[in-house]
PDB file of N, CA, C and O in Angstrom, chain B, residues numbered from 101:
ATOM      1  N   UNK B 101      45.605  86.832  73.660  1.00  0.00           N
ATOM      2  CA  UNK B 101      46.012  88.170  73.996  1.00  0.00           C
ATOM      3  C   UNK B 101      46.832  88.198  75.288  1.00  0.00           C
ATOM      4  O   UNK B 101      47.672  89.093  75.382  1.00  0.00           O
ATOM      5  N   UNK B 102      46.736  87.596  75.986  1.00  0.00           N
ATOM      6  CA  UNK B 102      47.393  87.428  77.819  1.00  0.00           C
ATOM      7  C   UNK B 102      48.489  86.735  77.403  1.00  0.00           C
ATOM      8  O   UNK B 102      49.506  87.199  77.919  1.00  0.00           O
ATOM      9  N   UNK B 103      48.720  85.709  76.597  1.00  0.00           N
ATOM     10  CA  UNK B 103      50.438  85.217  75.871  1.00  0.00           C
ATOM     11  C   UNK B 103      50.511  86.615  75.699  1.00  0.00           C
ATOM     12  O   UNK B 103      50.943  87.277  76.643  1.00  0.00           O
ATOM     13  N   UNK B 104      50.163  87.182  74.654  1.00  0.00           N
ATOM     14  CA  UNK B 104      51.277  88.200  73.768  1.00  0.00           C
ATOM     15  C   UNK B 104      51.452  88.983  75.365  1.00  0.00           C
ATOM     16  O   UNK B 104      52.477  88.646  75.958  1.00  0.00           O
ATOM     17  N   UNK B 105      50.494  90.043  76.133  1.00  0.00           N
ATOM     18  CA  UNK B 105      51.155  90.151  77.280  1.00  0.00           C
ATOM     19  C   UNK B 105      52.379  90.170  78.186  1.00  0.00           C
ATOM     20  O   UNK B 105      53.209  90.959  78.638  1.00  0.00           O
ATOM     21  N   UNK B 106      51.961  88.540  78.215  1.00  0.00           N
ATOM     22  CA  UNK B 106      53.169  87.947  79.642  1.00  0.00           C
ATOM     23  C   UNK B 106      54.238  87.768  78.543  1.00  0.00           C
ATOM     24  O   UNK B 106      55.350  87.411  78.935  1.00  0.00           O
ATOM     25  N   UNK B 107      54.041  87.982  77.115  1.00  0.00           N
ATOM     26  CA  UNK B 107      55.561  87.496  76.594  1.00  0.00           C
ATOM     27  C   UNK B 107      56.310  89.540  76.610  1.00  0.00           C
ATOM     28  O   UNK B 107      57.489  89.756  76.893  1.00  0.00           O
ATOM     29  N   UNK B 108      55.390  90.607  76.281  1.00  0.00           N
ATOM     30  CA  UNK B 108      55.813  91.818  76.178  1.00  0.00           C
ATOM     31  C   UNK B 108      56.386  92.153  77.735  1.00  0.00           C
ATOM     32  O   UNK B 108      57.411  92.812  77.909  1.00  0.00           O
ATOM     33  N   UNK B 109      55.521  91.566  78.909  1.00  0.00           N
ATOM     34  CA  UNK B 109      56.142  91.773  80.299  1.00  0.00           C
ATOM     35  C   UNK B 109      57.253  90.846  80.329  1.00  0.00           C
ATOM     36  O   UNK B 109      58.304  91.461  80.510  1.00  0.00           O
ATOM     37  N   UNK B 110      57.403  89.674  80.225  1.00  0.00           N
ATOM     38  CA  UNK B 110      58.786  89.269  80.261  1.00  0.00           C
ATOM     39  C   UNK B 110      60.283  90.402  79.438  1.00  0.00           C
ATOM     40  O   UNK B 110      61.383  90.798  79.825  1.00  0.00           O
ATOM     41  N   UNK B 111      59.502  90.527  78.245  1.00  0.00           N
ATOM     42  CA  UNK B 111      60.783  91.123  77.910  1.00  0.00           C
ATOM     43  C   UNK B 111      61.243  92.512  77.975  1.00  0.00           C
ATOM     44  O   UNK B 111      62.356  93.004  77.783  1.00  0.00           O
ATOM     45  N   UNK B 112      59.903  93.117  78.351  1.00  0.00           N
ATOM     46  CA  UNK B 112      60.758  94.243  79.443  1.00  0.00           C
ATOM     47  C   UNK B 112      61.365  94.836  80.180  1.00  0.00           C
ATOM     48  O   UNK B 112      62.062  95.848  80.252  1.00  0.00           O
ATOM     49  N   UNK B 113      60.560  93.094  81.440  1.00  0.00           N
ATOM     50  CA  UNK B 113      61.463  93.077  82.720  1.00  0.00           C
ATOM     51  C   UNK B 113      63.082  92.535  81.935  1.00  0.00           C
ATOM     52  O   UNK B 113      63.900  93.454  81.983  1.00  0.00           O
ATOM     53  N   UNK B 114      63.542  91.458  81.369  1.00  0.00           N
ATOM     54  CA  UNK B 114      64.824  91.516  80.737  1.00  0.00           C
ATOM     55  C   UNK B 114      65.806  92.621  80.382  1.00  0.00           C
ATOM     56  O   UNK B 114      67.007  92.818  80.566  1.00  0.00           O
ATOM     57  N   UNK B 115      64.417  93.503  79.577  1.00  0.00           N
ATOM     58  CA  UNK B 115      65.268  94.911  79.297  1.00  0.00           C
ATOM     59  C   UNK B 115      66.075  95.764  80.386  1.00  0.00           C
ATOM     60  O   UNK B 115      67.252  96.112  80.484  1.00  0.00           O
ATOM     61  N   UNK B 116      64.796  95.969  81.248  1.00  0.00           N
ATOM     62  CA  UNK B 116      64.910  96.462  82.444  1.00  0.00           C
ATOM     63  C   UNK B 116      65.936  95.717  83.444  1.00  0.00           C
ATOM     64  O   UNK B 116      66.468  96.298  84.390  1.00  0.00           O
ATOM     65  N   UNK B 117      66.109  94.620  83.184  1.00  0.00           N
ATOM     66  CA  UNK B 117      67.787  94.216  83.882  1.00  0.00           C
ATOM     67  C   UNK B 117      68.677  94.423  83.493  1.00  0.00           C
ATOM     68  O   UNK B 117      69.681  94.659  84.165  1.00  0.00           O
ATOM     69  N   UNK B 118      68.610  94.402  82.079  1.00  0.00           N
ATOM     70  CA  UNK B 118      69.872  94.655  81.232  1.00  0.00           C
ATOM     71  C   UNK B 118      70.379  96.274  81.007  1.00  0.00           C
ATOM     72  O   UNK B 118      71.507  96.765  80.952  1.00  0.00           O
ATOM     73  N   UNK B 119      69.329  96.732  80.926  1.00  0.00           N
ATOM     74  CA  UNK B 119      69.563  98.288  81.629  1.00  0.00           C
ATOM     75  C   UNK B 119      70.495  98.765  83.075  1.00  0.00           C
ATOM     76  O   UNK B 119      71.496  99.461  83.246  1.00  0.00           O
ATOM     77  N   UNK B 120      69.930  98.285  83.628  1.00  0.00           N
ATOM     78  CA  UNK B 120      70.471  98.312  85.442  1.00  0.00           C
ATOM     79  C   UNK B 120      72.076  97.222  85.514  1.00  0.00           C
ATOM     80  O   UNK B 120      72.741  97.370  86.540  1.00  0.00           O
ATOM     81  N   UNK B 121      72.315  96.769  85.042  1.00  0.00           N
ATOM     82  CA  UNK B 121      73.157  96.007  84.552  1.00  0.00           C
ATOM     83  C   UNK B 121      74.592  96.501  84.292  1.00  0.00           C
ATOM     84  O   UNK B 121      75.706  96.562  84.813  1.00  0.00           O
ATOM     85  N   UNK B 122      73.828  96.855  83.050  1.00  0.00           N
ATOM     86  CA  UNK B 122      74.589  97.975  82.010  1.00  0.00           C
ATOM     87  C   UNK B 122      75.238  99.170  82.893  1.00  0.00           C
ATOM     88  O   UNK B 122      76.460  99.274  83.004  1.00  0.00           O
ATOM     89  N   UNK B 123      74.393 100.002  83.471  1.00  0.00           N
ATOM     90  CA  UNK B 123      74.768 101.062  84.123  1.00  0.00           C
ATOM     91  C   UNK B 123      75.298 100.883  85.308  1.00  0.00           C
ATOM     92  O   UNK B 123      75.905 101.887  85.681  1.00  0.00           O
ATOM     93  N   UNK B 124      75.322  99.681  86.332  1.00  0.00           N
ATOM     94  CA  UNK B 124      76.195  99.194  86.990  1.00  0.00           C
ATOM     95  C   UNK B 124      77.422  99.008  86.508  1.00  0.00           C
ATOM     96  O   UNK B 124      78.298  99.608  87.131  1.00  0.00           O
ATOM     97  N   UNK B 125      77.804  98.296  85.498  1.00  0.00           N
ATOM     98  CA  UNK B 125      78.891  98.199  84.925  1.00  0.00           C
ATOM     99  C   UNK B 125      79.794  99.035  84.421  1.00  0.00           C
ATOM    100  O   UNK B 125      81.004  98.876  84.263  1.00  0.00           O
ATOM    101  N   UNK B 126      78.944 100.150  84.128  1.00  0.00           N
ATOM    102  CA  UNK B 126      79.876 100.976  83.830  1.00  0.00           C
ATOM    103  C   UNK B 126      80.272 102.245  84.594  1.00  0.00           C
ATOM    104  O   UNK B 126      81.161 103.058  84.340  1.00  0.00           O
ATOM    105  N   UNK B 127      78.893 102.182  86.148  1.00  0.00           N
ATOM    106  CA  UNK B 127      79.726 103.137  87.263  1.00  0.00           C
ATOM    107  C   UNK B 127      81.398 102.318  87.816  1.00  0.00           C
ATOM    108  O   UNK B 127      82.403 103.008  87.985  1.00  0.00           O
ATOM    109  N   UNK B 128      81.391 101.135  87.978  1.00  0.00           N
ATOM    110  CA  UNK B 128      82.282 100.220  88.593  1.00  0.00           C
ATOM    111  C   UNK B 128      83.329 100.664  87.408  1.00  0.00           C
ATOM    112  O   UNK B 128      84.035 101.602  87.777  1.00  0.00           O
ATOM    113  N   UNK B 129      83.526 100.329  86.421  1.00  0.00           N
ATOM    114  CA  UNK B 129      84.636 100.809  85.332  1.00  0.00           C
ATOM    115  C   UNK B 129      84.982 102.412  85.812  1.00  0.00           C
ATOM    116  O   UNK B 129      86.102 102.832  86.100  1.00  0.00           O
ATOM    117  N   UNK B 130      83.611 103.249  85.820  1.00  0.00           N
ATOM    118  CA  UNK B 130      84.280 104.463  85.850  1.00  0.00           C
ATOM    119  C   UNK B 130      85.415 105.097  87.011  1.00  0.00           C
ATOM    120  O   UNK B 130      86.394 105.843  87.013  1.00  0.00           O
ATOM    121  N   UNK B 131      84.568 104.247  88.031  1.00  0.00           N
ATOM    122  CA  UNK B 131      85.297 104.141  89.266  1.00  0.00           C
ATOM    123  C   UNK B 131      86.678 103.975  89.510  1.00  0.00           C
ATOM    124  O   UNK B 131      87.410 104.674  90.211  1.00  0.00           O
ATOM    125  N   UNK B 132      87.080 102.479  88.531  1.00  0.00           N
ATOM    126  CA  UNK B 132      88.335 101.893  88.620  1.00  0.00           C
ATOM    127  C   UNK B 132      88.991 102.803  87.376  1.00  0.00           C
ATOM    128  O   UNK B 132      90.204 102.685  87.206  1.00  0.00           O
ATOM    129  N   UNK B 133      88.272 103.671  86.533  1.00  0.00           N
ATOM    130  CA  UNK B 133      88.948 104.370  85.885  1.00  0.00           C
ATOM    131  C   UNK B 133      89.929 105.642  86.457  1.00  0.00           C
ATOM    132  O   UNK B 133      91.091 105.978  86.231  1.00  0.00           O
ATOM    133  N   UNK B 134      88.658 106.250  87.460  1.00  0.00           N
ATOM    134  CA  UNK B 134      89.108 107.143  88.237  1.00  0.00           C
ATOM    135  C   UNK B 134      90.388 107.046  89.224  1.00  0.00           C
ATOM    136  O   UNK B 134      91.339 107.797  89.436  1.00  0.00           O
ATOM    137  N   UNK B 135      89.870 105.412  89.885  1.00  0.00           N
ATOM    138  CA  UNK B 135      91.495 105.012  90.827  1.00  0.00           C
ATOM    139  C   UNK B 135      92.647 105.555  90.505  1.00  0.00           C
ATOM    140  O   UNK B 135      93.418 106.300  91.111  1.00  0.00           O
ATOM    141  N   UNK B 136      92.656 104.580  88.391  1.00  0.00           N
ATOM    142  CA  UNK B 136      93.500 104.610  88.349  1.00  0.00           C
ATOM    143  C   UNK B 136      94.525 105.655  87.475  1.00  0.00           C
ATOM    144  O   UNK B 136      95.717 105.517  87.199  1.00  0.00           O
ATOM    145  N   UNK B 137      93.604 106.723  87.162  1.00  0.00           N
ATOM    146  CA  UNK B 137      93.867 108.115  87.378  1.00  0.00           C
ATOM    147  C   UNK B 137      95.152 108.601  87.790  1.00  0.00           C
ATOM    148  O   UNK B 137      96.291 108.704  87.335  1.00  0.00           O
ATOM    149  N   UNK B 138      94.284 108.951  89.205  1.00  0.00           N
ATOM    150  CA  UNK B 138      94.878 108.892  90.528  1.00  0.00           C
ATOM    151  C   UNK B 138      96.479 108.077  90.386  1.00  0.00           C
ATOM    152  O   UNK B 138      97.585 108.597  90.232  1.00  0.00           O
ATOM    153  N   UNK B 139      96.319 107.459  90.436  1.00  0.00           N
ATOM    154  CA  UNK B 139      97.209 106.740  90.554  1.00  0.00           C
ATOM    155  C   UNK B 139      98.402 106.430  89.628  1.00  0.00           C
ATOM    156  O   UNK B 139      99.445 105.803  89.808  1.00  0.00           O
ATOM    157  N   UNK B 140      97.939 107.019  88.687  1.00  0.00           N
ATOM    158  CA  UNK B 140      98.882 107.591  87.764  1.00  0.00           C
ATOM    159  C   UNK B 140      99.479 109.016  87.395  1.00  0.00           C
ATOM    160  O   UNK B 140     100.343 109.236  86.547  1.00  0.00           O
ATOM    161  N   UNK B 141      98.955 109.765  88.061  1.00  0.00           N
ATOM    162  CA  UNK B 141      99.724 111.234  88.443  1.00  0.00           C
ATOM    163  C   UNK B 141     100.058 110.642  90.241  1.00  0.00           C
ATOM    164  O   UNK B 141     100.515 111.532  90.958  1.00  0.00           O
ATOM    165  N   UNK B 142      99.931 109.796  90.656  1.00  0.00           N
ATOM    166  CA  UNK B 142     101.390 110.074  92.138  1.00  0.00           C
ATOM    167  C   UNK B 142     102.204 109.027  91.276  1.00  0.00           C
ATOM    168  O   UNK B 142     103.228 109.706  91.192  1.00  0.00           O
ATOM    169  N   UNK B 143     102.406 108.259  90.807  1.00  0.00           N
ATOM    170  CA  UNK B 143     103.208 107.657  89.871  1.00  0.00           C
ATOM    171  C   UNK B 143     104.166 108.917  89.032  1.00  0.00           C
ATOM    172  O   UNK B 143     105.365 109.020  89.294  1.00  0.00           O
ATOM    173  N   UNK B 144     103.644 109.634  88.241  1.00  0.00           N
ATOM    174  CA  UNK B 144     104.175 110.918  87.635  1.00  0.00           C
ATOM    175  C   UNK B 144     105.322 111.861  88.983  1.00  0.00           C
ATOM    176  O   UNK B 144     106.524 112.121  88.943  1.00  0.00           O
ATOM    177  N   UNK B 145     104.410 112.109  89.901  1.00  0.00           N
ATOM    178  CA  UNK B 145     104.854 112.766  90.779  1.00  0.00           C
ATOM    179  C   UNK B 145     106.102 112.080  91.196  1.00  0.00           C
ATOM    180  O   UNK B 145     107.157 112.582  90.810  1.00  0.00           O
ATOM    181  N   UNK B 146     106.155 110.700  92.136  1.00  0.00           N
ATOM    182  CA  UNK B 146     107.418 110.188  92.307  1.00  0.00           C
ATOM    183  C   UNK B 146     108.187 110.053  91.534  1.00  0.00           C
ATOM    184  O   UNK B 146     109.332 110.181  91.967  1.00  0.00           O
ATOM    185  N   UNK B 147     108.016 109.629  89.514  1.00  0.00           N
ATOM    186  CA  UNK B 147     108.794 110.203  88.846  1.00  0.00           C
ATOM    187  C   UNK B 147     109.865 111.120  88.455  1.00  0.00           C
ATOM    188  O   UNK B 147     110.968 111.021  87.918  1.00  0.00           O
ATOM    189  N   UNK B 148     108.842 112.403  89.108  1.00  0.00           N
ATOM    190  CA  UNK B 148     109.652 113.518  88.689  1.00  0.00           C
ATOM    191  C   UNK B 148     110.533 114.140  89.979  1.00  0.00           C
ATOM    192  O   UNK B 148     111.242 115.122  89.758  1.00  0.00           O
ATOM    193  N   UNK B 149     110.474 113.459  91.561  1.00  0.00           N
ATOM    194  CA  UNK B 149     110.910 113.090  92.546  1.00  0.00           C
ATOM    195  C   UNK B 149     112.455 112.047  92.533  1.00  0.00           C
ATOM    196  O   UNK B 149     113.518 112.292  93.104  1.00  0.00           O
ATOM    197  N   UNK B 150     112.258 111.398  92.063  1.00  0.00           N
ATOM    198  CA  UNK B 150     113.217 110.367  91.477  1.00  0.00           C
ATOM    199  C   UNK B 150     114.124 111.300  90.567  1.00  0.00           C
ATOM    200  O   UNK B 150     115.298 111.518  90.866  1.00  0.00           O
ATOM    201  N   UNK B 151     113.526 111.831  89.454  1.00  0.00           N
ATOM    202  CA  UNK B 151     114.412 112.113  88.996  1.00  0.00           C
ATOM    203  C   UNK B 151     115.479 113.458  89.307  1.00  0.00           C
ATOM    204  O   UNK B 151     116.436 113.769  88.598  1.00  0.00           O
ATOM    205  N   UNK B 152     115.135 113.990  90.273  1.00  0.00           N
ATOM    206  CA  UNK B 152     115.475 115.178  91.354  1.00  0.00           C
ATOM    207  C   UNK B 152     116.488 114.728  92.272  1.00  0.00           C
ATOM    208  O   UNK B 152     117.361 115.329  92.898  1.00  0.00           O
ATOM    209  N   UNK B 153     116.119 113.400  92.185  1.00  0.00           N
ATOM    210  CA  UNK B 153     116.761 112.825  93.216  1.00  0.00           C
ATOM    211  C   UNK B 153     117.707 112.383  92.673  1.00  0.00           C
ATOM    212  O   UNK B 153     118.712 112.339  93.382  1.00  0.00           O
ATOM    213  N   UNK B 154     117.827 111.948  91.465  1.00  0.00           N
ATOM    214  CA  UNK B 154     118.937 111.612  90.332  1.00  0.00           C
ATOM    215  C   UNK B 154     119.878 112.575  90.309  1.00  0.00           C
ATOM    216  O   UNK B 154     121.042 112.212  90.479  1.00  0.00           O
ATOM    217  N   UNK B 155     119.636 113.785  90.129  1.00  0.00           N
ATOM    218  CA  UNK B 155     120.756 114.725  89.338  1.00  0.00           C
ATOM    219  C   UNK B 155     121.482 115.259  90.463  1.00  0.00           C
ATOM    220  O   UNK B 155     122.705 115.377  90.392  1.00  0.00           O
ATOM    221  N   UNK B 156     120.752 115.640  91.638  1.00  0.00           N
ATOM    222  CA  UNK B 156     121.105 115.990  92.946  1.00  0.00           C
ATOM    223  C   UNK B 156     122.695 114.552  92.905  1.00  0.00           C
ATOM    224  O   UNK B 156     123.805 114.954  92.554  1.00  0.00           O
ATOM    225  N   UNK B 157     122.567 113.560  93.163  1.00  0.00           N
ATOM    226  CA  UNK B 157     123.272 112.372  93.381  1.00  0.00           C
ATOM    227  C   UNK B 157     124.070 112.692  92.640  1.00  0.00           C
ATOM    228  O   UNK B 157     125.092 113.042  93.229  1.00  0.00           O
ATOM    229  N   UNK B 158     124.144 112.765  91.446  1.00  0.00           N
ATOM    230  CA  UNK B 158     125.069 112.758  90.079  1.00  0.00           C
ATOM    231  C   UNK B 158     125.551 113.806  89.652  1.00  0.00           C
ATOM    232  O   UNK B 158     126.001 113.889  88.509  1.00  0.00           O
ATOM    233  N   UNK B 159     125.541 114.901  90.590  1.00  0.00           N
ATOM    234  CA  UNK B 159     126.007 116.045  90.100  1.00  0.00           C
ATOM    235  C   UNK B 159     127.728 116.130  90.335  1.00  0.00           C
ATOM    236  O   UNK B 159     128.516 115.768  91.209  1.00  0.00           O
ATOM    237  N   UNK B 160     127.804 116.858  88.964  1.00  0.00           N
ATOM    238  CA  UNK B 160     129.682 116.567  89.012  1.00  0.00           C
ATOM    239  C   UNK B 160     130.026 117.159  90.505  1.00  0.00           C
ATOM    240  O   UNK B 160     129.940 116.331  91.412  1.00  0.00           O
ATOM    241  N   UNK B 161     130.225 117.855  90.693  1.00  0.00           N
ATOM    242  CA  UNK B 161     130.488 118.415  92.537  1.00  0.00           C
ATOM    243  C   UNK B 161     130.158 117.756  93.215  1.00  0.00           C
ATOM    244  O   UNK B 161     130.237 118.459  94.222  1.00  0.00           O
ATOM    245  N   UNK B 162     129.671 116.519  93.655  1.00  0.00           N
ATOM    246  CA  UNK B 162     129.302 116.310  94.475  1.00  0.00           C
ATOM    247  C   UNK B 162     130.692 114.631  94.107  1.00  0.00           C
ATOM    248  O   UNK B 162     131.632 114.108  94.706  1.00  0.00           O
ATOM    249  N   UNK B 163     130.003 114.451  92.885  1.00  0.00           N
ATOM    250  CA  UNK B 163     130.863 113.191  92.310  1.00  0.00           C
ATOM    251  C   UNK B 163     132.719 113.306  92.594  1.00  0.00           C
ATOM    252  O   UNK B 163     133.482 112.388  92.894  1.00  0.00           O
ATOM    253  N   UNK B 164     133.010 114.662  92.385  1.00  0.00           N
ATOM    254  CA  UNK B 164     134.279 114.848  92.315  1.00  0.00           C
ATOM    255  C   UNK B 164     134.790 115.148  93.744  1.00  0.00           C
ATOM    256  O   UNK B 164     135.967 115.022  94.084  1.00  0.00           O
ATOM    257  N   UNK B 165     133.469 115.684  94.788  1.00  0.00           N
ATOM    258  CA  UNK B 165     134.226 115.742  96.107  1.00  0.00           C
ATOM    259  C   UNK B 165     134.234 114.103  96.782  1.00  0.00           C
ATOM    260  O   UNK B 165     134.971 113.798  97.720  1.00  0.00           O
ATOM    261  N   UNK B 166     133.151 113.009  96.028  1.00  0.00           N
ATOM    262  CA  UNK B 166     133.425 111.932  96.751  1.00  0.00           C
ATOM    263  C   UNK B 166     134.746 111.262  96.009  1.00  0.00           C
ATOM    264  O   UNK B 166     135.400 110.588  96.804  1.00  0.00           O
ATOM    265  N   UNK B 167     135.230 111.288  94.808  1.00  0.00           N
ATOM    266  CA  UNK B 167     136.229 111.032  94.379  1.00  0.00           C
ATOM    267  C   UNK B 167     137.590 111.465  94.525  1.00  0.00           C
ATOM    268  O   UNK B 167     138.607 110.914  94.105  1.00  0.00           O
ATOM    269  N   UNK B 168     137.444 112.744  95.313  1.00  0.00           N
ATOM    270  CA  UNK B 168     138.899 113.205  96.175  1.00  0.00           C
ATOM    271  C   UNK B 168     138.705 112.434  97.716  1.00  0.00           C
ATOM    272  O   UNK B 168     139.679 111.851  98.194  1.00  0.00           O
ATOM    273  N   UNK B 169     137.540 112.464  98.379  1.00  0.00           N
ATOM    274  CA  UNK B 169     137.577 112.384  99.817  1.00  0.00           C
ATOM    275  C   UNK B 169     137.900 110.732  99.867  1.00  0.00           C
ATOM    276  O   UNK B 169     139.044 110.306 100.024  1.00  0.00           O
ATOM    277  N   UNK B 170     136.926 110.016  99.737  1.00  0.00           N
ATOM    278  CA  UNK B 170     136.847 108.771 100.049  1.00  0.00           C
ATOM    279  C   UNK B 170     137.468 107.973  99.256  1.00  0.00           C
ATOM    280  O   UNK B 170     137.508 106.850  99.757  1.00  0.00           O
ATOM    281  N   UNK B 171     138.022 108.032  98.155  1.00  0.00           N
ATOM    282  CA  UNK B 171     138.402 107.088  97.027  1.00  0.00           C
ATOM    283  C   UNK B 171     139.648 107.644  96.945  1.00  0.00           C
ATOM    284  O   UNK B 171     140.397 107.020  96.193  1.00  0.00           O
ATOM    285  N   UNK B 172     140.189 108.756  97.545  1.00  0.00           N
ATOM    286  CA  UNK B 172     141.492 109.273  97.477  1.00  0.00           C
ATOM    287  C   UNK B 172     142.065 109.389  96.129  1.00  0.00           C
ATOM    288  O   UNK B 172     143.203 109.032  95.824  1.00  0.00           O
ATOM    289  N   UNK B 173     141.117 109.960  95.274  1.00  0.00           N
ATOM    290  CA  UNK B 173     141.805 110.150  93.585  1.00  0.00           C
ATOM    291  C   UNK B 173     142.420 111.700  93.584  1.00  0.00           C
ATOM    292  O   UNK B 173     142.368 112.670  94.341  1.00  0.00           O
ATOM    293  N   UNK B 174     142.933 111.430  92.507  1.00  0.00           N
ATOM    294  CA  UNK B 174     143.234 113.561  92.329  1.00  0.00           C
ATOM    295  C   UNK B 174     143.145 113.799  90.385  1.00  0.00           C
ATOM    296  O   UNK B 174     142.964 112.796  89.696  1.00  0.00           O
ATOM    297  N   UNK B 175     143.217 114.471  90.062  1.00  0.00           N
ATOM    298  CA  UNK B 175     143.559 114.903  88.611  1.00  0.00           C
ATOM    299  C   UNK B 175     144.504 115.296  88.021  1.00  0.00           C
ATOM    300  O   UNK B 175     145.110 116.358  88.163  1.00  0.00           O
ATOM    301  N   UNK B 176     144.714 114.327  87.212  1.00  0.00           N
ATOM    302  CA  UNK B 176     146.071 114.309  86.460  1.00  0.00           C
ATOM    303  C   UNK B 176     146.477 115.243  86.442  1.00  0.00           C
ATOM    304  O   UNK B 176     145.858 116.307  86.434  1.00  0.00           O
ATOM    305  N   UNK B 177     148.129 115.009  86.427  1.00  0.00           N
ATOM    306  CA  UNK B 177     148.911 116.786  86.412  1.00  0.00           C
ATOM    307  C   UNK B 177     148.980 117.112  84.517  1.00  0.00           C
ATOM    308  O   UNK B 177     148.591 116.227  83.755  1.00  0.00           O
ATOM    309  N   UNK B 178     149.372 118.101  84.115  1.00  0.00           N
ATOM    310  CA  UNK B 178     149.374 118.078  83.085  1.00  0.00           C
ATOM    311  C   UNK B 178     150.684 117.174  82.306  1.00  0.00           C
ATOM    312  O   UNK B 178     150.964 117.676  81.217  1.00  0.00           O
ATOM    313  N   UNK B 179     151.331 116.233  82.578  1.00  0.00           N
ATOM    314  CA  UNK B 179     152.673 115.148  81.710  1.00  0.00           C
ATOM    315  C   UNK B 179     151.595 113.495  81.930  1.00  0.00           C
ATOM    316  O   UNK B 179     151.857 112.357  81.539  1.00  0.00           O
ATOM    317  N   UNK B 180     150.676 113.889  82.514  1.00  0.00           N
ATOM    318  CA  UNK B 180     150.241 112.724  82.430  1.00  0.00           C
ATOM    319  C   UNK B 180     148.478 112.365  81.464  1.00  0.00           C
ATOM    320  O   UNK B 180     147.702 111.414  81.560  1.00  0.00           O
ATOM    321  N   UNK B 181     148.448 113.241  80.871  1.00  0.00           N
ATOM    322  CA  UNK B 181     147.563 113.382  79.766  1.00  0.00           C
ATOM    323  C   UNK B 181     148.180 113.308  78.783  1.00  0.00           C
ATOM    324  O   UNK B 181     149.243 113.903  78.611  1.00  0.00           O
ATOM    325  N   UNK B 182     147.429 112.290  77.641  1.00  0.00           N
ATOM    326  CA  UNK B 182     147.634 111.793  76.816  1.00  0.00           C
ATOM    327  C   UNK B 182     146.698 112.543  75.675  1.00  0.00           C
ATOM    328  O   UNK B 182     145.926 113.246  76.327  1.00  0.00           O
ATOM    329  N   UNK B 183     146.466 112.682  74.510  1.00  0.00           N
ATOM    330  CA  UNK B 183     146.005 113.322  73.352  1.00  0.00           C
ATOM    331  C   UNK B 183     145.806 112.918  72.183  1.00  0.00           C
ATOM    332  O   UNK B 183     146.426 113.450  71.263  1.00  0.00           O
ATOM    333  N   UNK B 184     145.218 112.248  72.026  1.00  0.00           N
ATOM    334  CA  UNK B 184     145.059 110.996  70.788  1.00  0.00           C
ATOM    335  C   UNK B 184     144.199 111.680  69.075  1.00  0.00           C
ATOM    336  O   UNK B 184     142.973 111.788  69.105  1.00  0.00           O
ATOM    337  N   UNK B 185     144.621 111.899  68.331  1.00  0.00           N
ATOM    338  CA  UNK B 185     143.741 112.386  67.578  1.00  0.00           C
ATOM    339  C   UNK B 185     143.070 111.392  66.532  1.00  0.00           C
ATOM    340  O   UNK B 185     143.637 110.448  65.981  1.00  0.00           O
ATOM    341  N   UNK B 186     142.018 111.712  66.401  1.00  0.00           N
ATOM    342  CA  UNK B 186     141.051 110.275  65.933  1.00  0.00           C
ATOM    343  C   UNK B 186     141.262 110.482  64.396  1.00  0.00           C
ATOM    344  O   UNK B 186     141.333 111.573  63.829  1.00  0.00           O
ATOM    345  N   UNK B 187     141.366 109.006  63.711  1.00  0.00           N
ATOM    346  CA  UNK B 187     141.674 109.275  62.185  1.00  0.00           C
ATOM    347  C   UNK B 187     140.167 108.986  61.367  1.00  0.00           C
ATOM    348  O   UNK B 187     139.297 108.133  61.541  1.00  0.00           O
ATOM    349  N   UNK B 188     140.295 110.026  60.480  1.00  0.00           N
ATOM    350  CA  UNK B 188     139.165 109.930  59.265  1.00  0.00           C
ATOM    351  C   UNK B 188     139.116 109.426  58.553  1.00  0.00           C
ATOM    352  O   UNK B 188     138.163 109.537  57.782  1.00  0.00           O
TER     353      UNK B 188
END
C-alpha cells in the first residue's frame, strides 16, 4: 500500500510541475505576444508617416518647382510637341 502511495505522490508532484510549467510558458509567450503587438502598430504608425512623407516629396509642385529652379528645365513650347497616335 505505501508503493502504490509514493508512486500516486510522485506523480502528482510531476503533474504539479508540469502544471506550473505550462502556465509559465505561456505567461512568457503572452508577454512576447504583447511586445510584439506593440510593436507592430509603431511599425504601422511609421508606415503611414513614411508614406506622408512620400507624397509631400513627390508632389507635382513641388517636383516641377525643383525642375525649373535647380535643373534649369522649362516646358516645351507648343512646335516642340510631338503627337503620335498609337495603332490598333
Amino acid at each position: 500500500m505505501a508503493r502504490i502511495n509514493a508512486i500516486l505522490l510522485a506523480l502528482a508532484v510531476v503533474c504539479a510541475l508540469a502544471t506550473v510549467s505550462a502556465n509559465h510558458t505561456a505567461r512568457k509567450l503572452f508577454t512576447e505576444l504583447e511586445r510584439e503587438q506593440a510593436r507592430s502598430q509603431a511599425l504601422e504608425v511609421e508606415w503611414g508617416q513614411l508614406q506622408l512623407e512620400q507624397s509631400t516629396w513627390a508632389a507635382p509642385g513641388r517636383v516641377e518647382k525643383i525642375a525649373r529652379d535647380k535643373l534649369r528645365m522649362k516646358a516645351p513650347g507648343p512646335g516642340q510637341i510631338i503627337s503620335i497616335d498609337a495603332v490598333r
